[in-house]
N, C-alpha and C positions, 0 to 999 in steps of 0.2 A: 595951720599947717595944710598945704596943698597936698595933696595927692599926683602923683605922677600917673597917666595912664598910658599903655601902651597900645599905641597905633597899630603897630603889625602882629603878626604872629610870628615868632623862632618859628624855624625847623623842627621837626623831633628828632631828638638826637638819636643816632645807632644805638641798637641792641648789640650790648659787649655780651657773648656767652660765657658763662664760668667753663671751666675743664670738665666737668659732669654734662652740664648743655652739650657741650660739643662731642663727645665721645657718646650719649646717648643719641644725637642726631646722627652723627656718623655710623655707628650701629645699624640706625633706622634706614639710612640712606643704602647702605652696604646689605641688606639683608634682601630688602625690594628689589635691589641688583640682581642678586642672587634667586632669588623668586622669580623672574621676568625670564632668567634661562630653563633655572628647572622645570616652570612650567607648559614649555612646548611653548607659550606665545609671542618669544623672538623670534623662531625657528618660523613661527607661521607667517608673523607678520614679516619678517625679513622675505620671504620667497612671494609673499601676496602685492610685497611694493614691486618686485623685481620684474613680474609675470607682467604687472601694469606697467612699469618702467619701460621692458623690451617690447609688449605689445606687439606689434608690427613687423618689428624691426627683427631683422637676419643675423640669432645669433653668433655663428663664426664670426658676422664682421663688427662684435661690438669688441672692443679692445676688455686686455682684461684690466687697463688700470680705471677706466671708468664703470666697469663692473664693481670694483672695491670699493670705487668712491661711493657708487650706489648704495651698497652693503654696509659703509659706515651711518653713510645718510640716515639710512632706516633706524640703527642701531641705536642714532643720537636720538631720533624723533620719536622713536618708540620709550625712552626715559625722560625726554622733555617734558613731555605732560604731564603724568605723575610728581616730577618735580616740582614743577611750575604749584600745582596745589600743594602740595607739602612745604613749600616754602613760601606762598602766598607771593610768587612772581608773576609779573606780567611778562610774556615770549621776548619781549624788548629788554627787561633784566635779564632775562634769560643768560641775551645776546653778551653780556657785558662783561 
């Protein structure tokens, strides 16, 4: 009897969470949310990107929808990271 061997490697398959996984992730994820504002360091980091953002530039004449867009920007970058570790992503799954 021969033996078959296998040449390639599969993939590894996705991790299915059970309904317990997800609800304690979700928890985890929702609570860090919640910690990132009570702790004053949106509030810091949101005005710290803004100051470097405007720099130069002549506040009256920056409009105010690319002010907001700035304000989300920070908003998303400042939970990117933490994310990205807690979920063992690289910023390209991030993207995804």
């Amino acid at each position: 009897m021969d033996l078959v061997t296998q040449l390639t490697f599969r993939p590894d398959l996705p991790v299915i969470l059970n309904n317990a996984d997800y609800r304690r992730q979700e928890a985890e994820l929702i609570r860090m949310n919640e910690l990132l504002g009570l702790s004053g360091i949106e509030e810091q980091f949101v005005d710290t990107h803004l100051a470097r953002w405007l720099g130069d530039r002549d506040e009256s004449r920056v409009g105010a929808e690319a002010m907001l867009k700035q304000l989300e920007r920070a908003r998303r970058a400042l939970r990117c990271v933490p994310l990205m570790s807690r979920m063992n992503l690289p910023l390209r799954g991030m993207s995804q």
